[in-house]
C-alpha positions as CSV (number, residue, x, y, z in Angstrom):
1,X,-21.7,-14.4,24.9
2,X,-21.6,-11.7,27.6
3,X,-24.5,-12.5,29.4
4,X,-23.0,-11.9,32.7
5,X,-22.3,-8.0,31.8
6,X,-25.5,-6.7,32.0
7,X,-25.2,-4.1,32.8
8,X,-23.6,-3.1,29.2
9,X,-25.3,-2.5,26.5
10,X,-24.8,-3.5,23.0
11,X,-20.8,-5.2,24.0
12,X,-21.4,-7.4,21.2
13,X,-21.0,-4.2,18.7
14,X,-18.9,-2.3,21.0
15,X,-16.6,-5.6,21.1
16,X,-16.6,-6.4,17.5
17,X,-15.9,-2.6,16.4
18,X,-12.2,-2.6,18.7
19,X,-9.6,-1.9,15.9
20,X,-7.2,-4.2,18.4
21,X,-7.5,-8.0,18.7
22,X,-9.4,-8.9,21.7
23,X,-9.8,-12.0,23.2
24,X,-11.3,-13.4,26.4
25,X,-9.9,-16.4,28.0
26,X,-11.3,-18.8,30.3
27,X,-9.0,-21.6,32.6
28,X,-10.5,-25.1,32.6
29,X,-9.9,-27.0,36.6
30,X,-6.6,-28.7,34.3
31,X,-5.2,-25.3,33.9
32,X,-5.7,-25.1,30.2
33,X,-6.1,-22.1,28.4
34,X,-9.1,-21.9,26.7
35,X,-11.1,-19.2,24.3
36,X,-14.6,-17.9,25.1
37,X,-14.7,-15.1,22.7
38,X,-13.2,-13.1,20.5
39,X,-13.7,-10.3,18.1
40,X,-13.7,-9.9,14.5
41,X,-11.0,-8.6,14.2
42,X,-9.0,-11.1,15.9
43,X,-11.3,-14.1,14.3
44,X,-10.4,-12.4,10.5
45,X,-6.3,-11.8,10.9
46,X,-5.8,-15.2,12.5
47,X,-8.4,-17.1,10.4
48,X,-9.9,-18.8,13.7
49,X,-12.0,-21.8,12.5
50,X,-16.1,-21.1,13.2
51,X,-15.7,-23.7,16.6
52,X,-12.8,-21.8,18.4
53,X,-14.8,-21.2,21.4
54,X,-14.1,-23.6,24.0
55,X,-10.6,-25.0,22.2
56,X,-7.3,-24.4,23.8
57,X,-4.8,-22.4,22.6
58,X,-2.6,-24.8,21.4
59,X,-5.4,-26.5,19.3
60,X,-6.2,-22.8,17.6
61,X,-3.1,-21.2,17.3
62,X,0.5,-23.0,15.6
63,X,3.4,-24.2,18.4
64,X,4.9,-21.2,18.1
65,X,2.5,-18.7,18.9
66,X,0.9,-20.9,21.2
67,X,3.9,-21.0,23.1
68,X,4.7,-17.2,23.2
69,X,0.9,-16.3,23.9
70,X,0.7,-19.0,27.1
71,X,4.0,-18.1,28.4
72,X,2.3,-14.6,28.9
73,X,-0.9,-15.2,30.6
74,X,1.1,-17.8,33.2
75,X,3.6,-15.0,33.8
76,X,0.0,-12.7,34.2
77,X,-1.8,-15.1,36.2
78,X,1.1,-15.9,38.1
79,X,2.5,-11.9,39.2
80,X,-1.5,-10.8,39.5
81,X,-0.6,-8.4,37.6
82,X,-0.9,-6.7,34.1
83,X,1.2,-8.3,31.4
84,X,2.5,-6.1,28.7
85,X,5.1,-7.5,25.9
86,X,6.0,-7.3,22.3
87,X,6.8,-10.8,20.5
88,X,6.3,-12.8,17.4
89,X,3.8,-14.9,16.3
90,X,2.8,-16.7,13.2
91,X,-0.3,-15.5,11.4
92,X,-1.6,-17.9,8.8
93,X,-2.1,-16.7,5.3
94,X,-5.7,-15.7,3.8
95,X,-4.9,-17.3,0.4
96,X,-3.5,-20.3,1.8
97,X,-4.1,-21.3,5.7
98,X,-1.7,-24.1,5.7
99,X,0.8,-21.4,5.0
100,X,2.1,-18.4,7.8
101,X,3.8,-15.6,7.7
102,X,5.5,-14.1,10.9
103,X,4.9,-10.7,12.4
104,X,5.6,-9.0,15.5
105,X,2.6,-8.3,18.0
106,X,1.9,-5.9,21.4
107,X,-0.4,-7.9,23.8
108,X,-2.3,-6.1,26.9
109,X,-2.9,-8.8,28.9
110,X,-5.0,-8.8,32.0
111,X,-6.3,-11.3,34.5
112,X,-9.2,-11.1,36.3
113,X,-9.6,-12.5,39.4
114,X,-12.6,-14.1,41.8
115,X,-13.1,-13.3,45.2
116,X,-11.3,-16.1,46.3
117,X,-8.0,-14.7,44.5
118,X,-8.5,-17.4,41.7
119,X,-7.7,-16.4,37.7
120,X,-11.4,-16.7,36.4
121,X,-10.5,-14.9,32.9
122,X,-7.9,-13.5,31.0
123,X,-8.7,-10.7,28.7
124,X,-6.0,-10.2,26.0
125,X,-5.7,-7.1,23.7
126,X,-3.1,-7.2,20.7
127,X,-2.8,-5.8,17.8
128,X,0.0,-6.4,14.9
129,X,3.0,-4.1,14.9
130,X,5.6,-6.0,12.2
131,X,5.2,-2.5,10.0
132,X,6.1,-0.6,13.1
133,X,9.1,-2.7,13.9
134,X,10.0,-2.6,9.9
135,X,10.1,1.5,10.4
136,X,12.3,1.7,13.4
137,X,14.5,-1.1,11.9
138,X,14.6,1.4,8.7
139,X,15.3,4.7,11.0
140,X,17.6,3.1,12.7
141,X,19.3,1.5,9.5
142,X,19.4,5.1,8.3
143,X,20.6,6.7,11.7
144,X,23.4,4.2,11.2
145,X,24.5,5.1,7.9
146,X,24.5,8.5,8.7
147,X,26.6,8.1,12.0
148,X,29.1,5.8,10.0
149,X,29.2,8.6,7.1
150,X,29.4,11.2,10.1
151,X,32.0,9.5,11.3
152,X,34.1,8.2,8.3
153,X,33.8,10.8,6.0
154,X,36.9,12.8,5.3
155,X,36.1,15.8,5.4
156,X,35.5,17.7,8.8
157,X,31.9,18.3,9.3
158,X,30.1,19.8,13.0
159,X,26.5,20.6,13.3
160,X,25.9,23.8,15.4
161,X,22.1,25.4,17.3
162,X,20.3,28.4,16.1
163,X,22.8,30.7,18.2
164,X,25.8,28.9,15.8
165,X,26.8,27.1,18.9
166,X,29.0,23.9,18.1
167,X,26.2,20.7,19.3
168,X,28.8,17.6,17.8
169,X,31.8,17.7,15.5
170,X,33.3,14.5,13.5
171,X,36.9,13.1,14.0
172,X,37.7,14.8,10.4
173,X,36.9,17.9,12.9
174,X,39.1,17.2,15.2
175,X,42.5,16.1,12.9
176,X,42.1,19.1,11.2
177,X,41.8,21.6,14.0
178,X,42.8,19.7,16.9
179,X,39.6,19.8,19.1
180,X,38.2,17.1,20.7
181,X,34.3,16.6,20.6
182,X,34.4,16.6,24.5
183,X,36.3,19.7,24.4
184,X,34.0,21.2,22.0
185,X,31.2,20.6,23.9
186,X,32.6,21.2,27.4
187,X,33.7,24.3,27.2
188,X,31.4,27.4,25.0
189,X,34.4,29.2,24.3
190,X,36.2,27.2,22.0
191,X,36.4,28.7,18.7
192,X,38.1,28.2,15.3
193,X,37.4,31.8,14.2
194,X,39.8,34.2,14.0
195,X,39.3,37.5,15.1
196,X,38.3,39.3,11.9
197,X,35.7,36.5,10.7
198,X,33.0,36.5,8.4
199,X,30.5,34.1,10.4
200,X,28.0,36.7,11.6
201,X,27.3,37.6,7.9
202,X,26.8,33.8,6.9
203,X,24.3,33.3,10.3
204,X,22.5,36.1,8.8
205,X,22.4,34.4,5.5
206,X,21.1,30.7,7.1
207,X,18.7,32.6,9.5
208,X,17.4,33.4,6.1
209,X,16.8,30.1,5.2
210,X,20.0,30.1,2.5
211,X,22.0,27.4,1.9
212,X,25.5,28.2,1.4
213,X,27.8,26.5,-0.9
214,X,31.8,26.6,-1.6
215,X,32.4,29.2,0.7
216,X,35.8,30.6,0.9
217,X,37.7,31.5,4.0
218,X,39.9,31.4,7.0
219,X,39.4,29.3,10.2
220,X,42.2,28.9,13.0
221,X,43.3,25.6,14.8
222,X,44.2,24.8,18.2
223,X,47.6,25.1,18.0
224,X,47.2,28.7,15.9
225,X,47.7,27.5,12.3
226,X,45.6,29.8,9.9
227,X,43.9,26.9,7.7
228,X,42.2,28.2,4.3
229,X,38.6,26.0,3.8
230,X,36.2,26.0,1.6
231,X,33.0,25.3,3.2
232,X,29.2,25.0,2.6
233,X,26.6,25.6,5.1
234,X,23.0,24.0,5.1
235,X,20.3,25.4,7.9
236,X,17.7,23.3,9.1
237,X,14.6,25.6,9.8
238,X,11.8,25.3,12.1
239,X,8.7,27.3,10.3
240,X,10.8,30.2,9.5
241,X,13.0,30.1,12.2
242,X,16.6,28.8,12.3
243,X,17.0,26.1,14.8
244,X,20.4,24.8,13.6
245,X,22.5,23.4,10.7
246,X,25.4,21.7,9.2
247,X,28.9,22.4,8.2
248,X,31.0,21.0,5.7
249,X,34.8,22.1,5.4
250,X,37.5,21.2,2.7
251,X,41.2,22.2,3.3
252,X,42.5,24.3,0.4
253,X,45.8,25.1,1.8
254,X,47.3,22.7,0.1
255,X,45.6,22.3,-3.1
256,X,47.9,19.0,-4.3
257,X,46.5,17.7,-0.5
258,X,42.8,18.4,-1.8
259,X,43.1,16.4,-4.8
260,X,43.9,13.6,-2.9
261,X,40.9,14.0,-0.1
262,X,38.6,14.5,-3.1
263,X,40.1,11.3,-4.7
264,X,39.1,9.6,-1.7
265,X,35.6,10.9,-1.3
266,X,35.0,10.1,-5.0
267,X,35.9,6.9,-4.2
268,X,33.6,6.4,-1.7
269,X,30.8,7.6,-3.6
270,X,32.0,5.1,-6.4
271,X,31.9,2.0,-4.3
272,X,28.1,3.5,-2.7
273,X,27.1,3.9,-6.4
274,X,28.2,0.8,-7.6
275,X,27.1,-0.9,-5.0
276,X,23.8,0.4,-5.0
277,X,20.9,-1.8,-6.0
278,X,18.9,1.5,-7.6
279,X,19.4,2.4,-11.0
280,X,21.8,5.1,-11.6
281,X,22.4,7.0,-14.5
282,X,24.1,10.8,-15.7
283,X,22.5,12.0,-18.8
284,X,24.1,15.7,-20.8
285,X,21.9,18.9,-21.5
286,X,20.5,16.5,-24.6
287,X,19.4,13.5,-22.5
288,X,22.2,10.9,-23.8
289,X,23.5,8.6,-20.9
290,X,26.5,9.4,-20.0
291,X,27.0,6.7,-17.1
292,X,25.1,3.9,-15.9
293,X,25.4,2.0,-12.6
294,X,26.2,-1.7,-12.2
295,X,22.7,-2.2,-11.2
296,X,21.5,-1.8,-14.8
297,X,22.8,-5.4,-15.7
298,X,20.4,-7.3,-12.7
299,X,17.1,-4.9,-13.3
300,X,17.5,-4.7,-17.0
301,X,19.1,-7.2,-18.1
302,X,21.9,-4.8,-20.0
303,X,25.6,-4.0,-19.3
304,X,25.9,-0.6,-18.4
305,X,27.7,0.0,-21.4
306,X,25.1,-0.7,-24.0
307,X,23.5,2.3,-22.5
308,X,26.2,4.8,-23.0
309,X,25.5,8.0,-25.7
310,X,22.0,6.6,-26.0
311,X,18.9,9.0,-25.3
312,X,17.4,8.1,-21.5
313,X,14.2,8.5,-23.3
314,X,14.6,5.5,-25.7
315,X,14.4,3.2,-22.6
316,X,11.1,4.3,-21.0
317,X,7.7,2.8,-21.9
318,X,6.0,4.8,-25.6
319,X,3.4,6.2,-23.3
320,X,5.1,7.9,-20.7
321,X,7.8,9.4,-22.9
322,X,6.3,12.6,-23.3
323,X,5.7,13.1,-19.6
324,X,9.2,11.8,-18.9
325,X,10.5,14.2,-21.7
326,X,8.7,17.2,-19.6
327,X,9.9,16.1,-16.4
328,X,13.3,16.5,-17.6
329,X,13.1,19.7,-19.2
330,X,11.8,21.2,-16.0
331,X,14.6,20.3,-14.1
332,X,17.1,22.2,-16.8
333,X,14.8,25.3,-16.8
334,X,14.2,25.8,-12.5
335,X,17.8,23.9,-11.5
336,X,15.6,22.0,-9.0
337,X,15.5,18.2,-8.0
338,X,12.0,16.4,-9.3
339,X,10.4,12.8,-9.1
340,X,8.2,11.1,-10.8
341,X,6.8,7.0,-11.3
342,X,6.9,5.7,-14.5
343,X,7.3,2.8,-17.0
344,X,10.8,1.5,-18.0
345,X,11.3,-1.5,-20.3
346,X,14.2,-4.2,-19.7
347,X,16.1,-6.2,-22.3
348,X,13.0,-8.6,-23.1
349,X,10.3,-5.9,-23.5
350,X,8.9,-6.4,-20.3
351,X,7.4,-3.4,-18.5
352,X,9.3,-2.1,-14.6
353,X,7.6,0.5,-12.7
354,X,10.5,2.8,-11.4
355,X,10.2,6.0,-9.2
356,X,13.3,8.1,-10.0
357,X,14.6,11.0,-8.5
358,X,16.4,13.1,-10.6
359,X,19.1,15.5,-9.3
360,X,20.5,18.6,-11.3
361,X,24.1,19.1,-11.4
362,X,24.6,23.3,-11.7
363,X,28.4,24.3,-13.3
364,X,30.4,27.7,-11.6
365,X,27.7,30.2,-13.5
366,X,24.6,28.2,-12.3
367,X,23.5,26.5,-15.0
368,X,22.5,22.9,-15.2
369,X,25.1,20.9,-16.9
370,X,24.2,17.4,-16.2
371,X,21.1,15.5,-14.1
372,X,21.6,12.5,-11.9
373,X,18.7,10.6,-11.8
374,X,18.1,7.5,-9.2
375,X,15.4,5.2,-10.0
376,X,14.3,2.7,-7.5
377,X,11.9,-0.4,-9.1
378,X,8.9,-0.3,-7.7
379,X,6.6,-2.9,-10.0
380,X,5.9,-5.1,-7.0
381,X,4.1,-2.4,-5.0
382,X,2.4,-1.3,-8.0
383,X,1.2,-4.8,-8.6
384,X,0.0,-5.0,-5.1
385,X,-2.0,-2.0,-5.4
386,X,-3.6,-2.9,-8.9
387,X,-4.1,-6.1,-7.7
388,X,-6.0,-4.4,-3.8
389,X,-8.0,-1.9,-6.8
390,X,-9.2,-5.1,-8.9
391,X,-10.2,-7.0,-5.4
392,X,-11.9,-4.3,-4.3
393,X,-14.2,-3.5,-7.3
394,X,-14.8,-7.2,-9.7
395,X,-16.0,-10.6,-8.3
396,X,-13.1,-13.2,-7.6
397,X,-14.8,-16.2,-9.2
398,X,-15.7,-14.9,-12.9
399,X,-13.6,-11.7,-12.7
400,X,-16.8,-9.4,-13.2
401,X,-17.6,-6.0,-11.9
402,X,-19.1,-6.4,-8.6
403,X,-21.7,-4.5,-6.4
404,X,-20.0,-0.8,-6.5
405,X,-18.9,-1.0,-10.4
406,X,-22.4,-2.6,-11.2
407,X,-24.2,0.8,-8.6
408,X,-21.6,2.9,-10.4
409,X,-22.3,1.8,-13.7
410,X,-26.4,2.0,-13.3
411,X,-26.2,5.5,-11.7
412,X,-24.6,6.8,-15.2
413,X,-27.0,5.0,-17.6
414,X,-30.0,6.3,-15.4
415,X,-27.9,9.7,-15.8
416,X,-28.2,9.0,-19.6
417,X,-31.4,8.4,-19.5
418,X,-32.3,11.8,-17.7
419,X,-30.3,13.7,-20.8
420,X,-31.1,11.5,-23.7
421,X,-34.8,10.2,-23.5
422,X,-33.2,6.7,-24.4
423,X,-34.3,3.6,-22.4
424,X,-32.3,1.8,-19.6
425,X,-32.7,-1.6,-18.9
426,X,-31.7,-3.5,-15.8
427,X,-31.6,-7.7,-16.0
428,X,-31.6,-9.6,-13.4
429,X,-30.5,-13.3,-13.7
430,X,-30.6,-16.3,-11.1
431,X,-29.5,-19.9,-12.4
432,X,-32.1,-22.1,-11.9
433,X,-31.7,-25.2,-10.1
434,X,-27.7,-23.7,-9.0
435,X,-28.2,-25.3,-5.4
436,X,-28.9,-28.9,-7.1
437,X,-25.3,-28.8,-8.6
438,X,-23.8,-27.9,-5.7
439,X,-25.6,-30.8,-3.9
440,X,-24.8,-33.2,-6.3
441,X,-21.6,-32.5,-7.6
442,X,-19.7,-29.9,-5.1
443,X,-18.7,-26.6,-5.1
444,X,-15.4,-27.1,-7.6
445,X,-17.8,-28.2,-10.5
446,X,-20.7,-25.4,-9.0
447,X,-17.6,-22.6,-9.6
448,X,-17.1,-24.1,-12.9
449,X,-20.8,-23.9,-14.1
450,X,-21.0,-20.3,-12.7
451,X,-17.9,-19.2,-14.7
452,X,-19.6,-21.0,-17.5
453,X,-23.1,-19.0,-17.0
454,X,-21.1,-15.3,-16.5
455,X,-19.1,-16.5,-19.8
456,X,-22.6,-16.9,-21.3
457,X,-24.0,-14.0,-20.3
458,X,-21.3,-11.9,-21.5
459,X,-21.5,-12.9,-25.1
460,X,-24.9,-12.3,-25.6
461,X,-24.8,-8.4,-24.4
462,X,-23.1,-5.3,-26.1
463,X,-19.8,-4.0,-25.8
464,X,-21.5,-1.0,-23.7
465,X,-23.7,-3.1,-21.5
466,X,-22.4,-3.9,-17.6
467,X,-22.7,-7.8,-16.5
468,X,-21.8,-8.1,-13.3
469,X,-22.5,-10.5,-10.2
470,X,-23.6,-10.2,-6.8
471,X,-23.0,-13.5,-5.5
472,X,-23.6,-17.7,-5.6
473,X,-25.8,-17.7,-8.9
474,X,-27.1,-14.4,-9.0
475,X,-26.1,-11.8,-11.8
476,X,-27.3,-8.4,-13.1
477,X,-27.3,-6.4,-16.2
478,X,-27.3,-2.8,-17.0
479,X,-28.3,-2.2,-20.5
480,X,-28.1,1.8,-21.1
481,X,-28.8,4.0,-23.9
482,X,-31.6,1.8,-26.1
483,X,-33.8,3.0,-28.7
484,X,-36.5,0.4,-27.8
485,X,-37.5,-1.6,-25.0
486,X,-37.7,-4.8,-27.0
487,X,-33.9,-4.7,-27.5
488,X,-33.4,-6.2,-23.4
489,X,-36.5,-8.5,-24.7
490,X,-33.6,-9.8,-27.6
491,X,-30.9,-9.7,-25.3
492,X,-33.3,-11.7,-22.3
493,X,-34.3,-14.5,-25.1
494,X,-30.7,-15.1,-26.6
495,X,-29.5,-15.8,-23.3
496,X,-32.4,-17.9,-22.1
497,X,-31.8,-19.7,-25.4
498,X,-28.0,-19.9,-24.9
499,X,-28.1,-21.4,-21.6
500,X,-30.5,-24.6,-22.4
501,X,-27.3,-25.8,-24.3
502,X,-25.5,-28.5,-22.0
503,X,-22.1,-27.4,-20.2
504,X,-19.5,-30.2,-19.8
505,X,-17.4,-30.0,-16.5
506,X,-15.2,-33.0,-16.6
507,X,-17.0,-36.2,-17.9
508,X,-20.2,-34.5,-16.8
509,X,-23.0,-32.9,-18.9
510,X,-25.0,-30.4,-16.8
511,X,-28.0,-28.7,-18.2
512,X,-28.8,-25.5,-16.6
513,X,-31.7,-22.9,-17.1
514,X,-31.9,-19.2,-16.3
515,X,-34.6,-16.9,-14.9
516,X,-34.9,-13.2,-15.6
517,X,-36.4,-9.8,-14.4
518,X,-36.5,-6.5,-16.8
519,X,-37.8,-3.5,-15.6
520,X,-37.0,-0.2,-17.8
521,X,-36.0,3.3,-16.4
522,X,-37.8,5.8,-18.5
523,X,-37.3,9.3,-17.4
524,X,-36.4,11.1,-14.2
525,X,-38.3,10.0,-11.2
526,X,-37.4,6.5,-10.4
527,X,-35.1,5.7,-8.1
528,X,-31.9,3.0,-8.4
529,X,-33.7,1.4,-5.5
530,X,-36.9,1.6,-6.7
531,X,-35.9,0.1,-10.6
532,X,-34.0,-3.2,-8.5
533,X,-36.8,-3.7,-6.8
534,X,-39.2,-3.7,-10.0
535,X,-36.5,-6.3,-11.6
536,X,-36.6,-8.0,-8.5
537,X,-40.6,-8.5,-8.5
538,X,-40.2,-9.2,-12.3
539,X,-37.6,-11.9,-11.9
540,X,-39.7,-13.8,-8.7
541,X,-42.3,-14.0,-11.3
542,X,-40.3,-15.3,-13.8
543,X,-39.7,-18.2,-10.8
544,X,-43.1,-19.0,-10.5
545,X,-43.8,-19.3,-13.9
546,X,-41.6,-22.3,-14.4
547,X,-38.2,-20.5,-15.3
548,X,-36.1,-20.3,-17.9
549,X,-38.0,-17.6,-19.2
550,X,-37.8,-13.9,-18.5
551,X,-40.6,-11.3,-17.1
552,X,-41.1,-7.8,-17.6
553,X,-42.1,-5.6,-15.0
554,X,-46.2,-4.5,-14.5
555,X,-47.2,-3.0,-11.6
556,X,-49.7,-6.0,-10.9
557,X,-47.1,-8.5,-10.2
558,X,-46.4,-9.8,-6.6
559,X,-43.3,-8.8,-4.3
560,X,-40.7,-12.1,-3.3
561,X,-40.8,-13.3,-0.2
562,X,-37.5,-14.3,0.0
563,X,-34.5,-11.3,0.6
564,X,-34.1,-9.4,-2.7
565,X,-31.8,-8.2,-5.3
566,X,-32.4,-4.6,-3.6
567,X,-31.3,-5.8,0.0
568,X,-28.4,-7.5,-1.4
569,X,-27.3,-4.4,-4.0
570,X,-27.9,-2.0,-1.4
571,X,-26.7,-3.8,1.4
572,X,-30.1,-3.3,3.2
C-alpha cells in the first residue's frame, strides 16, 4: 500500500494506530476523486465496504458528505494550499448501515503535488467533533442564561477583582444608584460607599474564602441618596487566593417596595420551576413532600398533587431507600448540598434512574428547615452504559460470557483449586460438521443452530459452572470445585447425548454432533495457558476419533495443527 515510502518503516502500523481518520486520495486523468488508503480508524466509523480502494468518493460516502468532502479537496487542489474546515457529514450507523446519523467533523486536508505542479495525492486527516460542538453549544446556552439572568434580574448585582474593583454591574445597578456600566468602568473612582463604610471588613472576610449572606448596610447613589441594602457577597477563589466575586443587593428602604421586588423574583423562579423539565420537589424536617413541580405529571405519570404530605421515600425503588434515607439525613445534620443516582418508580411500577441534587434550606438560627431536591432522569444514559458493560463482556449471538468473563471465571476456579484440593475442569466444545450448515443453509439458520447448541450446553451444566463462547461454533466450559474427575466425564456424555437429538429451524431438521476436550487442573503449578492447551490437544483428538465423543487429556496425545483454543483465548 505504501510501497513508494521506503524509506518508512512499519507505516502500515504507524498508519493504522492514528487516533484521527486518515485517508489518502488519488485523482484519476477525469478528475475524480478516488481512495487509495485509509486507516482503521476511518474504515471502522464510516463502515467503508472491504473494496473502497480505487472507488470514488461519491460511490463510498452518501451525497451529502460526498459533496462537503469534494468541495474541500477542489478548494485544496485549486489554492495549492492547505485546507482546514469544520462541517457535517453523515456517518452510517453500526447496527444498521442503511441508516446515518449526522455529526460534525475537522478535516486537515493537504495536497501534494508533482514536479510538474500537478495534484498527485490528497492526504486527508479528520476526526469527529459533534461532542465538541454539543459542549460549546451547552456553554454557550448556559453563558446565555446567565447574561439574560444578569441582565433581567431585579435586583442590582456587579461582580468586582480581588482588589474589590467594580469589573461589570447589571442595569438593576445602575437604576438603583444611577451609574452607568461605562461609567463604572471608565473611571476607578466611582464609588457607592460612603465615607464611614464597612467594606474593608467584608474583603477581609471573602479573602478568607467566606461567603456572605443578608448583609445589612448603607451604600450611597449618584445623586447622594443614602440607600439601606441588604446584600450577600460570594468570592470566587483561585487556590486560596481571592481573585474576585459577586454582589447581590436588595433595597430595604422601603420595605412595602421590597415586598413587591421579592414578589417579582419569586415569580420568576416560579415560571423557571414550573417550567423546568427536572423533577422538583420541597420535603419538611420529616421527609413529607411539601411541593412538587409540574414535571412530575410527564416523568411519572402523577399530578403533583397526589404527591403532597406523602414521605419522598415512599417513591424511590425498595432497594435504594435506605441509602436515600442516609443521604437525606446528612444533609439535615452538615446543612450542606449532596447528590446522589438512584432508582425512582413512576405511576406503572416501572423503574427511572434519577440523579438528584438536593439543596438545604437554613432558617435565621441556621438550622435546616426544608431541602430542595432536583432530580434530573437519567435511565437512558444508564441504559447506554449497561448495555456498553454487557457488549463488552458476553457474546452478541447467544448472550453468553465471552473471552474476559470466561479468563475471569477460570482464573478463580484454578484459585479454588489452589485453597480447596477440589478438581477443576475445563471443556472445550466445537460443533461438528458447523461449516456444512452454513454451506447449505446460510448463516440465519447457522445463528439459529448455534443458539440452539449454547441453549444445550447450558442445561446440562450446574448452576456454578461458566459456559461461554469464543466464537463461530466454538464453546468452553469451566467446571470448578468437583469432588471427582468423572463428574466433567457425566457432564461431557449428557451433552454429547443431548445434541444427537434433531434441531428444527423452520421446516428443516438438522442433526448436529459435538466434540469435546477435558483436561483437569489439580493443584498449583499449571498454568491457564498451559490447561487450554491440554483441552485443546484433548479436543483435536476427540476430532480424529470420529466426534461426537469427548477425550480426556494424556500426555501421549498429539498437538492440532490447526490455530488453537489457546491462541484464540489468549489472543496469541
Amino acid at each position: 500500500m505504501f510501497a513508494k515510502f521506503k524509506n518508512v518503516k512499519n507505516l502500515d502500523m504507524i498508519f493504522n494506530s492514528i487516533s484521527e481518520m486518515v485517508f489518502l486520495i488519488s485523482i484519476n486523468d477525469e478528475g475524480v476523486f478516488q481512495y487509495q488508503a485509509a486507516n482503521q480508524k476511518a474504515i471502522n466509523n464510516l463502515q467503508f465496504p472491504k473494496d473502497f480502494v480505487g472507488k470514488s468518493i461519491n460511490e463510498v460516502m452518501s451525497p451529502l458528505s460526498a459533496k462537503v468532502i469534494t468541495d474541500k479537496y477542489h478548494q485544496a487542489v485549486n489554492t495549492k494550499k492547505v485546507v482546514i474546515y469544520e462541517g457535517i457529514i453523515e456517518f452510517p450507523l453500526k447496527e444498521n448501515q442503511d441508516e446515518t446519523r449526522k455529526g460534525w467533523v475537522e478535516s486537515r486536508i493537504t495536497p501534494v503535488f508533482d514536479d510538474n505542479g500537478e495534484c498527485e495525492h490528497i492526504i486527508s486527516v479528520t476526526r469527529e467533533i459533534t461532542e465538541q460542538k454539543e459542549r460549546e453549544r451547552e456553554l454557550n446556552r448556559i453563558k446565555e442564561q446567565f447574561e439574560l439572568i444578569f441582565n433581567h434580574v431585579a435586583d442590582p448585582v456587579f461582580t468586582f477583582d480581588g482588589d474589590g474593583d467594580y469589573l461589570t454591574v447589571n442595569p438593576s445597578f445602575t437604576k438603583m444608584f444611577g451609574w452607568t456600566k461605562e461609567e463604572i468602568q471608565n473611571n476607578s473612582y466611582i464609588s457607592i460607599l460612603p465615607s464611614k463604610n464597612d467594606f474593608p471588613g467584608i474583603m477581609e472576610r471573602l479573602k478568607r474564602g467566606e461567603v456572605i449572606e443578608n448583609h445589612s448596610s448603607i451604600r450611597q447613589a449618584k445623586n447622594g441618596d443614602s440607600i439601606h441594602i441588604l446584600s450577600s457577597y460570594t468570592p470566587v477563589m483561585v487556590g486560596d487566593k481571592l481573585s474576585g466575586g459577586i454582589a447581590v443587593y436588595k433595597d430595604i428602604t422601603n420595605v412595602n417596595h421590597l415586598r413587591e421586588k421579592l414578589r417579582e423574583s419569586e415569580d420568576k423562579y416560579r415560571i423557571i420551576v414550573e417550567s423546568s423539565n427536572d423533577l422538583i420537589s420541597i420535603t419538611d424536617m420529616q421527609g413529607k413532600i411539601t411541593y412538587a413541580s409540574p414535571s412530575h405529571l410527564g416523568i411519572l405519570g402523577l399530578k403533583p398533587d397526589f404527591f403532597m404530605g406523602k414521605s419522598f421515600l415512599s417513591f424511590v425503588h425498595q432497594d435504594d431507600m435506605s441509602t436515600v434515607e442516609n443521604w437525606i439525613n446528612r444533609m439535615i445534620e452538615t446543612g450542606e448540598p449532596n447528590e446522589i443516582e438512584y432508582r425512582r418508580l413512576n405511576k406503572n411500577g416501572e423503574i427511572i434512574w434519577v440523579h438528584s441534587q438536593g439543596g438545604p434550606v437554613l432558617n435565621s438560627t441556621n438550622n435546616v428547615e426544608e431541602i430542595v431536591i432536583v432530580s434530573r432522569n437519567t435511565s437512558d444514559r444508564i441504559e447506554r452504559e449497561t448495555e456498553l458493560r454487557t457488549r463488552a463482556l458476553y457474546d452478541e449471538l447467544t448472550g453468553l460470557p465471552n473471552r474476559t468473563l470466561f479468563n475471569d471465571s477460570l482464573a478463580l476456579a484454578m484459585t479454588d483449586t489452589n485453597r480447596t484440593g477440589k478438581v477443576t475442569a475445563v471443556l472445550l466444545l466445537d460443533c461438528d460438521n458447523f461449516k456444512q450448515v452454513n454451506d447449505s443453509f446460510g448463516h440465519d439458520v447457522g445463528d439459529k443452530v448455534i443458539k440452539e447448541f449454547a441453549s444445550r450446553i447450558q442445561k446440562n451444566v450446574r448452576s456454578v459452572d461458566t459456559v461461554s463462547r469464543m466464537g463461530g461454533d466454538e464453546f468452553q466450559v469451566v467446571l470448578p470445585g468437583l469432588d471427582q474427575s468423572e463428574v466433567a466425564v457425566d457432564i461431557s456424555q449428557k451433552i454429547i447425548d443431548t445434541m444427537k437429538h434433531p434441531i428444527l429451524v423452520g421446516s428443516e431438521s438438522l442433526s448436529i454432533t459435538v466434540s469435546i476436550g477435558i483436561a483437569y487442573y489439580l493443584k498449583r503449578g499449571k498454568s491457564k495457558e498451559a490447561l487450554i492447551k491440554e483441552a485443546d490437544k484433548a479436543l483435536y483428538s476427540s476430532k480424529n476419533n470420529g466426534k461426537s465423543t469427548f477425550t480426556e487429556y494424556t500426555d501421549n496425545l498429539r498437538s492440532p495443527l490447526k490455530q488453537s483454543f489457546l491462541q484464540k483465548i489468549f489472543k496469541l
